[in-house]
mmCIF file of the N, C-alpha and C atoms, coordinates in Angstrom:
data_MODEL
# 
_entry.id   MODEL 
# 
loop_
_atom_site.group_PDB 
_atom_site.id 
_atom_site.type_symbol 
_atom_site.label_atom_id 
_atom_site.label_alt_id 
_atom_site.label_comp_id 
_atom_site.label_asym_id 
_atom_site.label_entity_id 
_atom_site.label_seq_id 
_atom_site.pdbx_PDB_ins_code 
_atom_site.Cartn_x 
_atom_site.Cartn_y 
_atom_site.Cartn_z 
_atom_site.occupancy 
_atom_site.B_iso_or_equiv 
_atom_site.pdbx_formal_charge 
_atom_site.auth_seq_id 
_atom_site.auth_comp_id 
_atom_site.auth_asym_id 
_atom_site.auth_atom_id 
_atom_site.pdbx_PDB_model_num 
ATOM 1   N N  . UNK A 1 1  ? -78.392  28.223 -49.477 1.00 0.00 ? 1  UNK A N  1 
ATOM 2   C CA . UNK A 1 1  ? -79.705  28.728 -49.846 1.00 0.00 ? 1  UNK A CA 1 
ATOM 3   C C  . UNK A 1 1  ? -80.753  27.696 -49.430 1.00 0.00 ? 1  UNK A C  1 
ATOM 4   N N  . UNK A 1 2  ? -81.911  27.907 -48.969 1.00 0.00 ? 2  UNK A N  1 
ATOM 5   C CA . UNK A 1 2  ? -82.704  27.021 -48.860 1.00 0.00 ? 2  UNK A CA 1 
ATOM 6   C C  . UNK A 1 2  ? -84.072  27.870 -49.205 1.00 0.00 ? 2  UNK A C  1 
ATOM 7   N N  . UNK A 1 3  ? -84.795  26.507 -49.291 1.00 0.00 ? 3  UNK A N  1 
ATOM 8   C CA . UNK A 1 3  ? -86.029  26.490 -50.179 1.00 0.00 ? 3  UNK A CA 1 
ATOM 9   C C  . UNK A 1 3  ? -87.687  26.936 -49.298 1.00 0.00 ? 3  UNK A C  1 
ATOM 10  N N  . UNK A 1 4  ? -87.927  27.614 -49.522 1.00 0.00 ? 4  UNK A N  1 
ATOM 11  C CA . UNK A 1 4  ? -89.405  27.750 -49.347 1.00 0.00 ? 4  UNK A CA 1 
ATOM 12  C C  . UNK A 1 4  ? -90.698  27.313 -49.945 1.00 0.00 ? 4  UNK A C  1 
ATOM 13  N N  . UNK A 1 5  ? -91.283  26.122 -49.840 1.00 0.00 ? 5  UNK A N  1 
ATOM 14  C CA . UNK A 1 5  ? -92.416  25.845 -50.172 1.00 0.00 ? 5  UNK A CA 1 
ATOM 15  C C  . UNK A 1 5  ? -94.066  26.664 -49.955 1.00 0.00 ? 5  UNK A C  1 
ATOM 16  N N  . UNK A 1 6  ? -94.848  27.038 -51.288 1.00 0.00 ? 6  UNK A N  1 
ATOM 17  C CA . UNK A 1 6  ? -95.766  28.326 -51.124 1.00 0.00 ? 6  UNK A CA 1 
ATOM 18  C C  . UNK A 1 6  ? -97.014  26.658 -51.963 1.00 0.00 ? 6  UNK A C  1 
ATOM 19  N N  . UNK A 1 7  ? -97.921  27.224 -51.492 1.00 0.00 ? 7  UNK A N  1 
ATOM 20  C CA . UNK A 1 7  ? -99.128  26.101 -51.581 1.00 0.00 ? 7  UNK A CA 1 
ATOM 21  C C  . UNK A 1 7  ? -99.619  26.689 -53.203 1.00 0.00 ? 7  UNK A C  1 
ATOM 22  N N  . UNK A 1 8  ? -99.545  27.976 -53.043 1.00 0.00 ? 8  UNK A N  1 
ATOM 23  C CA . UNK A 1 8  ? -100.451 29.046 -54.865 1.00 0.00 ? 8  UNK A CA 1 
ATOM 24  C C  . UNK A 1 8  ? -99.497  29.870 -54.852 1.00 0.00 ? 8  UNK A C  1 
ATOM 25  N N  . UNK A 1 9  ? -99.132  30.252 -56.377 1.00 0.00 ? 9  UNK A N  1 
ATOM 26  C CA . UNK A 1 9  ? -98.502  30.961 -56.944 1.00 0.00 ? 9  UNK A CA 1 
ATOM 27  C C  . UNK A 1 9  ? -99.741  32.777 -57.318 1.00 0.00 ? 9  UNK A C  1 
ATOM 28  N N  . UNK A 1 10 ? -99.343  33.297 -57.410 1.00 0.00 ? 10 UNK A N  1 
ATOM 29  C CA . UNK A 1 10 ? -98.443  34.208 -56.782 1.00 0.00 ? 10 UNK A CA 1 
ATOM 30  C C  . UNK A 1 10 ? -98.390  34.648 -55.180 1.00 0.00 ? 10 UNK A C  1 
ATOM 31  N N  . UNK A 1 11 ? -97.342  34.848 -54.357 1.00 0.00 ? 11 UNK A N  1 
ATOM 32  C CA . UNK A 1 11 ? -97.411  35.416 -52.602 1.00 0.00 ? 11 UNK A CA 1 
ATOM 33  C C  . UNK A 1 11 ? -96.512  36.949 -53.074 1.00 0.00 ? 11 UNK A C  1 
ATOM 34  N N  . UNK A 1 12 ? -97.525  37.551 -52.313 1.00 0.00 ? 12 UNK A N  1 
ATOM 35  C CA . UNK A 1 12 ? -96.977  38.990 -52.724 1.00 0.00 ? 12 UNK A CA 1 
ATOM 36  C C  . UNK A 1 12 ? -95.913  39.123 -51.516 1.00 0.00 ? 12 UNK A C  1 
ATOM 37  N N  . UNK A 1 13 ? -94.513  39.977 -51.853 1.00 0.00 ? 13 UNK A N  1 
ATOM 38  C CA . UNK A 1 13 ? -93.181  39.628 -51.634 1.00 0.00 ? 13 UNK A CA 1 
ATOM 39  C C  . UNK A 1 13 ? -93.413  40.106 -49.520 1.00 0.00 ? 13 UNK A C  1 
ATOM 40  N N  . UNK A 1 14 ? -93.993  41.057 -49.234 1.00 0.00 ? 14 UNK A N  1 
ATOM 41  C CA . UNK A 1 14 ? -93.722  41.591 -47.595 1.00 0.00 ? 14 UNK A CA 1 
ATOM 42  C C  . UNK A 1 14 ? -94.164  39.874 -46.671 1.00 0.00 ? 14 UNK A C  1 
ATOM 43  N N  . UNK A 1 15 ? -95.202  39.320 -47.566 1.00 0.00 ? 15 UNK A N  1 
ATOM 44  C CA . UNK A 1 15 ? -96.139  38.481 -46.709 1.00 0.00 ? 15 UNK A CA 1 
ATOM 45  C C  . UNK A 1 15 ? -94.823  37.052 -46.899 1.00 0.00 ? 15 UNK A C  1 
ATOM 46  N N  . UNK A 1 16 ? -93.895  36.625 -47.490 1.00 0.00 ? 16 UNK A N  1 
ATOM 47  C CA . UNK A 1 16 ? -92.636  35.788 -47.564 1.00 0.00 ? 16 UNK A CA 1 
ATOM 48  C C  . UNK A 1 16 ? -92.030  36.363 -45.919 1.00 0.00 ? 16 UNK A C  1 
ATOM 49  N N  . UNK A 1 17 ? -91.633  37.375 -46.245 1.00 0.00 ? 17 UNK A N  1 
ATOM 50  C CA . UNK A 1 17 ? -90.989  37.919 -45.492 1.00 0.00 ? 17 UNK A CA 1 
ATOM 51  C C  . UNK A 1 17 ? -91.014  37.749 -43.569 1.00 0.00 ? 17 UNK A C  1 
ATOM 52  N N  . UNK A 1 18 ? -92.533  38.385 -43.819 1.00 0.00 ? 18 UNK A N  1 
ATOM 53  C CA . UNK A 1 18 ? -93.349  38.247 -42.672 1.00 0.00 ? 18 UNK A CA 1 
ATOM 54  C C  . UNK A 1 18 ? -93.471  36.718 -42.091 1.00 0.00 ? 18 UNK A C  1 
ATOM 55  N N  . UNK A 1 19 ? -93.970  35.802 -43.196 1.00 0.00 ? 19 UNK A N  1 
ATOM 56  C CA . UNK A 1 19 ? -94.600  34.536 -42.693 1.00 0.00 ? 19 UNK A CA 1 
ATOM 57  C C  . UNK A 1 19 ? -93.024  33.373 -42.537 1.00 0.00 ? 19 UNK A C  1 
ATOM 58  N N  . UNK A 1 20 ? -91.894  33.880 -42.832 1.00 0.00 ? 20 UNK A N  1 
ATOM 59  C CA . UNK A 1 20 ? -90.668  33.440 -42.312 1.00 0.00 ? 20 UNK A CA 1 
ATOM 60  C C  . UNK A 1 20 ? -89.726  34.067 -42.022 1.00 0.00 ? 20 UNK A C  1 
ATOM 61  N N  . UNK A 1 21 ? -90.593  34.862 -40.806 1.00 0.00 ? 21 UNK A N  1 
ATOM 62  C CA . UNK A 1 21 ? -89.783  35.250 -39.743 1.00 0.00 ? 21 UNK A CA 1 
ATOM 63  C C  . UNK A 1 21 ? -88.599  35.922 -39.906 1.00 0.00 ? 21 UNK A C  1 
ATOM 64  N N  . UNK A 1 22 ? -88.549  36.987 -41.398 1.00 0.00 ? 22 UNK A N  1 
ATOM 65  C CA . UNK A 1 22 ? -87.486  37.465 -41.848 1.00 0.00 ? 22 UNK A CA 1 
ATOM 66  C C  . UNK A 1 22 ? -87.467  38.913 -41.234 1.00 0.00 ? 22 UNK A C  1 
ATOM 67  N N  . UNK A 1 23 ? -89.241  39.222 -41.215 1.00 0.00 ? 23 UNK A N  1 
ATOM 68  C CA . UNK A 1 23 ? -89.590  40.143 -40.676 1.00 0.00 ? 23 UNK A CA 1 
ATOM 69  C C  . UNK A 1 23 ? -90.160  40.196 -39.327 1.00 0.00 ? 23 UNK A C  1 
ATOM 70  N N  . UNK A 1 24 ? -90.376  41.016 -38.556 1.00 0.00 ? 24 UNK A N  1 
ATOM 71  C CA . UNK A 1 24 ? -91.267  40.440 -37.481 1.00 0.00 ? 24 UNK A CA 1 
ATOM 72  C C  . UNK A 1 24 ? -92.664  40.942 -37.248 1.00 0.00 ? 24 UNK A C  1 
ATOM 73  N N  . UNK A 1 25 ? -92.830  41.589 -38.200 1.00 0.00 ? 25 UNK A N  1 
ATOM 74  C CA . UNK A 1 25 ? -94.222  42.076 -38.438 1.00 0.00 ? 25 UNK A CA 1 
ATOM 75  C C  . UNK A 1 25 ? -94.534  42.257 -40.410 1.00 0.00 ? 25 UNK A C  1 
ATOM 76  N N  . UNK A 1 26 ? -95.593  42.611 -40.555 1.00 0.00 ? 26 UNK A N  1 
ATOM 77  C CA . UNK A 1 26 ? -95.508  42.714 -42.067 1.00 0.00 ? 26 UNK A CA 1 
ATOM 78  C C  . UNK A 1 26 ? -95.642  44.330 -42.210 1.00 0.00 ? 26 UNK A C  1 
ATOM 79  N N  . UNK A 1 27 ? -95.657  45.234 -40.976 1.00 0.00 ? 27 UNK A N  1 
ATOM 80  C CA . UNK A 1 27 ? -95.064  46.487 -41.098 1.00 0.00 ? 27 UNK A CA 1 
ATOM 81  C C  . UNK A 1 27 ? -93.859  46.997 -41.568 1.00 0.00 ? 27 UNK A C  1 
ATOM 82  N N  . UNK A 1 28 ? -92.962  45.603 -40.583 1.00 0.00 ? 28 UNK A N  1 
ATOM 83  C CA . UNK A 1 28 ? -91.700  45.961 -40.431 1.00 0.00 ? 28 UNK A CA 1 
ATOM 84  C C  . UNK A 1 28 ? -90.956  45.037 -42.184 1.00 0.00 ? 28 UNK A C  1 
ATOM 85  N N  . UNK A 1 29 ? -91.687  44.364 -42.523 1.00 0.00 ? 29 UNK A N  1 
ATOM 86  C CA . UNK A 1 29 ? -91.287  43.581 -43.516 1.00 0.00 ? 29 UNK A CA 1 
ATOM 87  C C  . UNK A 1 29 ? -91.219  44.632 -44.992 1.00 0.00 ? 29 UNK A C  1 
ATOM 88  N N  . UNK A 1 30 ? -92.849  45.528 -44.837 1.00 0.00 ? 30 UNK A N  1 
ATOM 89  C CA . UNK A 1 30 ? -92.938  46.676 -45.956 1.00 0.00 ? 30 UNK A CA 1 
ATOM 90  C C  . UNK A 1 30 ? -91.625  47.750 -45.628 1.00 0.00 ? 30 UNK A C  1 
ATOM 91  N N  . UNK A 1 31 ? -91.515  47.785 -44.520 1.00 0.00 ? 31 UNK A N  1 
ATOM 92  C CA . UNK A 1 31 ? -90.311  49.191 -44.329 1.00 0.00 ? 31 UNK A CA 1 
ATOM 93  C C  . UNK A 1 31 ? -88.821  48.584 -45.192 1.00 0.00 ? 31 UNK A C  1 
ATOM 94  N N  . UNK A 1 32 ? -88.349  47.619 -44.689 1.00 0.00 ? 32 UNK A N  1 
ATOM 95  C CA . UNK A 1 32 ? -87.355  47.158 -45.457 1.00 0.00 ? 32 UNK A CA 1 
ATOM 96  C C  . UNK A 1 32 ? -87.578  47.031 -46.625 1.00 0.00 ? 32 UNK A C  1 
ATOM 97  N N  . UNK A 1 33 ? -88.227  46.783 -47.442 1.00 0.00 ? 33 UNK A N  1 
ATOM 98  C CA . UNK A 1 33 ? -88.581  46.580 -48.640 1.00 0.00 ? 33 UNK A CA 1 
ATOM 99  C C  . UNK A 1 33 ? -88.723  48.093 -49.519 1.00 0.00 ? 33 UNK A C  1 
ATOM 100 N N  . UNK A 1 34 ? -89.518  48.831 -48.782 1.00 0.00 ? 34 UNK A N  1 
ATOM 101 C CA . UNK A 1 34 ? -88.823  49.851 -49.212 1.00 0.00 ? 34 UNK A CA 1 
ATOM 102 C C  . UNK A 1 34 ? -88.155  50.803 -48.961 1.00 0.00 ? 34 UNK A C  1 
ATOM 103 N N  . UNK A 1 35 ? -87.539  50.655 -47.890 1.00 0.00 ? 35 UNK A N  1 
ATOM 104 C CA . UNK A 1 35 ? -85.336  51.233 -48.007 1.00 0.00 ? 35 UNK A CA 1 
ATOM 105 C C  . UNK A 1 35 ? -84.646  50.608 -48.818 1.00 0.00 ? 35 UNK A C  1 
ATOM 106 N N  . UNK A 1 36 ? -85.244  49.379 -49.594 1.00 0.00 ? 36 UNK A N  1 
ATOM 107 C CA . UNK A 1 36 ? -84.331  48.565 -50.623 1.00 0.00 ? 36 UNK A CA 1 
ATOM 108 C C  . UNK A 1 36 ? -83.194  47.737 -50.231 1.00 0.00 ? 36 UNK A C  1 
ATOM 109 N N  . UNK A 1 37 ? -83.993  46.869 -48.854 1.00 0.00 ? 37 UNK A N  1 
ATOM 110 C CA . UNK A 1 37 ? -82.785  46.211 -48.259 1.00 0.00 ? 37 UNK A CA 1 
ATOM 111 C C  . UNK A 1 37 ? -83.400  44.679 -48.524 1.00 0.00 ? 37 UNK A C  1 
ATOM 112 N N  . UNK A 1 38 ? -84.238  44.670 -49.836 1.00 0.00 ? 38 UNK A N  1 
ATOM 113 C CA . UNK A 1 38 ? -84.507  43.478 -50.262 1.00 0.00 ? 38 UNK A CA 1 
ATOM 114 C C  . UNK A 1 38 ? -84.015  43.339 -51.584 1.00 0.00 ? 38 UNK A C  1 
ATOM 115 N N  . UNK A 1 39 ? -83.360  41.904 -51.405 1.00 0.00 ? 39 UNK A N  1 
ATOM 116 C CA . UNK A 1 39 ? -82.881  41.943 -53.476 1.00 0.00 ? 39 UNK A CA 1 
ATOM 117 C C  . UNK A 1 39 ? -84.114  40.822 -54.248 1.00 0.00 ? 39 UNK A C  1 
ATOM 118 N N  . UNK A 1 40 ? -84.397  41.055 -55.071 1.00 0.00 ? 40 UNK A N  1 
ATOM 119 C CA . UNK A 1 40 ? -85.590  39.447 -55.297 1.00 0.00 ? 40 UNK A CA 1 
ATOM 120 C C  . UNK A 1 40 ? -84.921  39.374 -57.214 1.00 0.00 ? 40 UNK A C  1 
ATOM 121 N N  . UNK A 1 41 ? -83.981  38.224 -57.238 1.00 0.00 ? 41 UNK A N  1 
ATOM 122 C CA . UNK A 1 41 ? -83.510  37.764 -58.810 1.00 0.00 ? 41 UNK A CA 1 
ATOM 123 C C  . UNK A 1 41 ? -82.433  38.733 -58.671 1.00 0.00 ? 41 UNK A C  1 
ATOM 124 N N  . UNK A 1 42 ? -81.592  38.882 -57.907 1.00 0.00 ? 42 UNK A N  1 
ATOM 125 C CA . UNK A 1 42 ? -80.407  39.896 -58.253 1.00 0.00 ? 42 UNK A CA 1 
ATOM 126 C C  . UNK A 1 42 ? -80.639  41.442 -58.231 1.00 0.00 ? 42 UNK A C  1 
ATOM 127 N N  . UNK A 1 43 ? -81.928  41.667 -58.006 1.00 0.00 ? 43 UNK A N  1 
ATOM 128 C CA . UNK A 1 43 ? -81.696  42.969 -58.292 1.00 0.00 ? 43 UNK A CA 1 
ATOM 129 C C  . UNK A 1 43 ? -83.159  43.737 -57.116 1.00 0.00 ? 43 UNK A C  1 
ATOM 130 N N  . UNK A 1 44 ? -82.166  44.714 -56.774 1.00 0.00 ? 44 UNK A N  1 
ATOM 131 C CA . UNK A 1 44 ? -83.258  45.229 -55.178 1.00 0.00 ? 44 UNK A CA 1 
ATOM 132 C C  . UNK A 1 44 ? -84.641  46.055 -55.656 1.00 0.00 ? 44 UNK A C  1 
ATOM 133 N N  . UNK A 1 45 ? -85.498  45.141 -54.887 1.00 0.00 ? 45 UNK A N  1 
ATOM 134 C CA . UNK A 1 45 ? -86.794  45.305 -55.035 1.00 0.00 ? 45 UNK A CA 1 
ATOM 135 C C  . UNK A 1 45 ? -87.817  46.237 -54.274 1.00 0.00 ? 45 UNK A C  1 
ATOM 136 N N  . UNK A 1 46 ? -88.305  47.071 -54.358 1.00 0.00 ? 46 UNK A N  1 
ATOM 137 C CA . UNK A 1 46 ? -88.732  48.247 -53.627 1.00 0.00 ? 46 UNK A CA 1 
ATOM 138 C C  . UNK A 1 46 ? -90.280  48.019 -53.675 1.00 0.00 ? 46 UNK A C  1 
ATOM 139 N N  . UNK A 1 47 ? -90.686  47.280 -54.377 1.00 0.00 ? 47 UNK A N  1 
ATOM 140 C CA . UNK A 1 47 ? -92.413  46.942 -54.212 1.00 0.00 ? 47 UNK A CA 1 
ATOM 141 C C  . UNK A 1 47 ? -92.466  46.018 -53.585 1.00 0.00 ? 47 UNK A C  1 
ATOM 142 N N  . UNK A 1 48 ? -93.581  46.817 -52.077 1.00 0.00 ? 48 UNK A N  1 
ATOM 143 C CA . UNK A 1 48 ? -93.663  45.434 -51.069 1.00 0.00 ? 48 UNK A CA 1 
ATOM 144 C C  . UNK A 1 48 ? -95.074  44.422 -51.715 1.00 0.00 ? 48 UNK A C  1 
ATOM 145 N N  . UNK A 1 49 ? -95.294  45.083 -52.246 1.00 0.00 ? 49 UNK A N  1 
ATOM 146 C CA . UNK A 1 49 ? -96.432  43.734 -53.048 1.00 0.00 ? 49 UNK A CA 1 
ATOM 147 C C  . UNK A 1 49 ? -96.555  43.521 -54.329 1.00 0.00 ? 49 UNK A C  1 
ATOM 148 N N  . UNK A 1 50 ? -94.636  43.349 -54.457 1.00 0.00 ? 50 UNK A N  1 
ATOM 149 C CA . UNK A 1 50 ? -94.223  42.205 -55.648 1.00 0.00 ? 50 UNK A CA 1 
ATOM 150 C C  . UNK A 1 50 ? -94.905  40.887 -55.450 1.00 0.00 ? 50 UNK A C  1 
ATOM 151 N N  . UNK A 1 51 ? -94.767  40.841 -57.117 1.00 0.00 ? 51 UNK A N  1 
ATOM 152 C CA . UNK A 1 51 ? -95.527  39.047 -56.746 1.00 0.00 ? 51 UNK A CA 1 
ATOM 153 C C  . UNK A 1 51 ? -94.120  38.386 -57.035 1.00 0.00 ? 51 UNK A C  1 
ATOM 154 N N  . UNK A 1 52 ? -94.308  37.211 -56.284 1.00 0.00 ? 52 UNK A N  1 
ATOM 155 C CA . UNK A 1 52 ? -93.254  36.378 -56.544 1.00 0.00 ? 52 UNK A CA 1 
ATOM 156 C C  . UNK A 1 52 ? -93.966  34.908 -56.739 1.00 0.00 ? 52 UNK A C  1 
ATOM 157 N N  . UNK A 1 53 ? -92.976  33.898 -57.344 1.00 0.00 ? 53 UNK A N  1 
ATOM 158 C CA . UNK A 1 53 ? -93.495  32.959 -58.046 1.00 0.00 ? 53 UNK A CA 1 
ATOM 159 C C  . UNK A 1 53 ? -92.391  31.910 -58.103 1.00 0.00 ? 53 UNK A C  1 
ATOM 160 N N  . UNK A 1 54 ? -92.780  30.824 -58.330 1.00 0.00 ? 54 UNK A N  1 
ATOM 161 C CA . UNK A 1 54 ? -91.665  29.673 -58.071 1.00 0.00 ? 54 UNK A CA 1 
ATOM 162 C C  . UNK A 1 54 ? -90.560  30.018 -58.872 1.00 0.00 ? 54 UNK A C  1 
ATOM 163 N N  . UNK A 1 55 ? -89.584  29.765 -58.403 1.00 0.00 ? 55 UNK A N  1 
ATOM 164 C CA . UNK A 1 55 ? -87.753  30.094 -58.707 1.00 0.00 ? 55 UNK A CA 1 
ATOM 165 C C  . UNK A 1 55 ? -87.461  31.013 -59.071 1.00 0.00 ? 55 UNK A C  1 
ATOM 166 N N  . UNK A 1 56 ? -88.312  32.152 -58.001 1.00 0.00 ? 56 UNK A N  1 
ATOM 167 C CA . UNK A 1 56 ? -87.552  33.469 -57.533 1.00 0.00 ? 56 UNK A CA 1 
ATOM 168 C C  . UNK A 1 56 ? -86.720  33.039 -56.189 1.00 0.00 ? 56 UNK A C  1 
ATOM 169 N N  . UNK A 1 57 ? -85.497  33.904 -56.539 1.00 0.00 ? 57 UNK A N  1 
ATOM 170 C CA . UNK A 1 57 ? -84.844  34.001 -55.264 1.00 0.00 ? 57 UNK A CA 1 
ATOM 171 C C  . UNK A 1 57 ? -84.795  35.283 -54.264 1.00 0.00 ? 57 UNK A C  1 
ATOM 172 N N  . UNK A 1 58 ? -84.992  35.364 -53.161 1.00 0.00 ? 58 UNK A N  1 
ATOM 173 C CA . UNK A 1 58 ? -85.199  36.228 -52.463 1.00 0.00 ? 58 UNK A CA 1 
ATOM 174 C C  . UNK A 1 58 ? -83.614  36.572 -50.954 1.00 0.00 ? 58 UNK A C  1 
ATOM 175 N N  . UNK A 1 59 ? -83.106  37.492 -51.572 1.00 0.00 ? 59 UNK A N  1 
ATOM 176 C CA . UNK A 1 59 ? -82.125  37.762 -50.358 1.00 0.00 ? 59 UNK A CA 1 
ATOM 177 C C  . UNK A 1 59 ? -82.476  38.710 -49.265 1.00 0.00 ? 59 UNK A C  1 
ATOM 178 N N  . UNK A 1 60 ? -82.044  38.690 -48.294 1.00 0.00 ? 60 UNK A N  1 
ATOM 179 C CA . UNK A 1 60 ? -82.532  39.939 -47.086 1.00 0.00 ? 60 UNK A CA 1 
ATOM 180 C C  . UNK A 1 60 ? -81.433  39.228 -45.967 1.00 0.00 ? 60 UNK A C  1 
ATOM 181 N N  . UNK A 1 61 ? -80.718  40.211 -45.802 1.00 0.00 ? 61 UNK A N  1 
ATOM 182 C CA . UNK A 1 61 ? -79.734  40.016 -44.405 1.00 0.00 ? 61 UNK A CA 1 
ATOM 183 C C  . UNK A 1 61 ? -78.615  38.865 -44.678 1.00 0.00 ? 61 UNK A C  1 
ATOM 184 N N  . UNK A 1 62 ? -78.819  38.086 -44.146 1.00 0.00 ? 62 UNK A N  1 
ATOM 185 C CA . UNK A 1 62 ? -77.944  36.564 -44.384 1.00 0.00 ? 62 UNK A CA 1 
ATOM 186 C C  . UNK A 1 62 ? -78.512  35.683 -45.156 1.00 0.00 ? 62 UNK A C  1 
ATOM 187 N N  . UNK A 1 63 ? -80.216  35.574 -45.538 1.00 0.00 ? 63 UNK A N  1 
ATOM 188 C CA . UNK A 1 63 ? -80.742  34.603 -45.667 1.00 0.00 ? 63 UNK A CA 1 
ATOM 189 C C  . UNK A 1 63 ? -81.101  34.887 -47.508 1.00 0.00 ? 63 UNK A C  1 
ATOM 190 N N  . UNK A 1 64 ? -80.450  33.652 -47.841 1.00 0.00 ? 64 UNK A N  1 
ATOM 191 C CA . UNK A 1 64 ? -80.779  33.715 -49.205 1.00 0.00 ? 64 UNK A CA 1 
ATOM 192 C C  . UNK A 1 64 ? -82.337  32.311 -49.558 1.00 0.00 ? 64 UNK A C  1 
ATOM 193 N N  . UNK A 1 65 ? -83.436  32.725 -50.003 1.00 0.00 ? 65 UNK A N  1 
ATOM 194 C CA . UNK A 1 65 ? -84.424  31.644 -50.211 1.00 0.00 ? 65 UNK A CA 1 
ATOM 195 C C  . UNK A 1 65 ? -85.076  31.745 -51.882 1.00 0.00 ? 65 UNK A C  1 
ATOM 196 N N  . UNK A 1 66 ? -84.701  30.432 -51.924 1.00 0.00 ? 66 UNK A N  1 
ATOM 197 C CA . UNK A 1 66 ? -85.635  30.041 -53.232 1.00 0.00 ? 66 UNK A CA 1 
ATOM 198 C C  . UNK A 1 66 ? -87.162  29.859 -53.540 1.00 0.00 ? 66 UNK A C  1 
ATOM 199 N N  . UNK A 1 67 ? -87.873  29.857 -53.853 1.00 0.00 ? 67 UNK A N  1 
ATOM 200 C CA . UNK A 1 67 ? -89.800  29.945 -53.815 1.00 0.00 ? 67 UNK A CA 1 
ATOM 201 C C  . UNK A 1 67 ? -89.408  28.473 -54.368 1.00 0.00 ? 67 UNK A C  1 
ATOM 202 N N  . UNK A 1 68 ? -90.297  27.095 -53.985 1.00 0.00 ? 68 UNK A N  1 
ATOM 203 C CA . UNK A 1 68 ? -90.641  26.435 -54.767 1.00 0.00 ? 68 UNK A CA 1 
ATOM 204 C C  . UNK A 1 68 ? -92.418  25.969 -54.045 1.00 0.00 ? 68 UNK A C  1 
ATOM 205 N N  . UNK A 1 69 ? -93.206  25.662 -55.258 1.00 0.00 ? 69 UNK A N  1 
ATOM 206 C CA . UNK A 1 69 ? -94.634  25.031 -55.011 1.00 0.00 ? 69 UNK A CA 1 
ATOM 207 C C  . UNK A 1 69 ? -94.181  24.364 -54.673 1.00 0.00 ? 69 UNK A C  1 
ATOM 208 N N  . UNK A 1 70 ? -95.418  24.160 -53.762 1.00 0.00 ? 70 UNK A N  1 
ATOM 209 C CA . UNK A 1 70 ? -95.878  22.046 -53.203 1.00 0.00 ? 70 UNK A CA 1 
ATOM 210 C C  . UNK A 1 70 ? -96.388  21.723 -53.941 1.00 0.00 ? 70 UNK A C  1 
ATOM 211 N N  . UNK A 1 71 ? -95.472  20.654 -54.769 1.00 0.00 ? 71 UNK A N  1 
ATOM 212 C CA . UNK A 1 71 ? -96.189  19.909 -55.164 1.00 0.00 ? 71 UNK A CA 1 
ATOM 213 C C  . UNK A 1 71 ? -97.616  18.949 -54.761 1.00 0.00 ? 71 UNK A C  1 
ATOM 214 N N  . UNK A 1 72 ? -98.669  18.874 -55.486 1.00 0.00 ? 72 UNK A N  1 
ATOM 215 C CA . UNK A 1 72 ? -100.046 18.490 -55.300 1.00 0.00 ? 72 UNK A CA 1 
ATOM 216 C C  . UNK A 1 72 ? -99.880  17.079 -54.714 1.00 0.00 ? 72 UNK A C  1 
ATOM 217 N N  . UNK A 1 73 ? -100.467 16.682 -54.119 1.00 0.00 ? 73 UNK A N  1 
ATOM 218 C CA . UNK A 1 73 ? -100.376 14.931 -53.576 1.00 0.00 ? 73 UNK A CA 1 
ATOM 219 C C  . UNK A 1 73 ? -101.778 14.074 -54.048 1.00 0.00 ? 73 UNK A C  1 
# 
């Protein structure tokens, strides 16, 4: 599993998708999302503008990712 760093809490779930290349458009990111070929916490998620939030986990295909903030510097 590896980790995704998000700068603000909440990123609504297609734009994850989209902005790492899970999807290749954020068209194509909403379509999967809802055929329900996204799981987000175990359980498949059909709203493409779920919010998600640090230590959600997000599965799609092979790739399993964790949300964590950046921490502030």
């Amino acid at each position: 599993m590896r980790e995704i760093e998000i700068n603000a809490e909440p990123v609504e779930l297609y734009k994850i998708l989209k902005f790492e290349n899970l999807a290749s458009s954020g068209g194509e990111a909403k379509h999967v999302i809802s055929e329900g070929h996204v799981i987000v916490n175990g359980e498949v998620e059909t709203r493409k503008r779920k919010k998600i939030f640090a230590g959600d986990i997000i599965e799609f295909g092979n790739e399993k990712i964790r949300i964590v903030v950046k921490p502030d510097l």
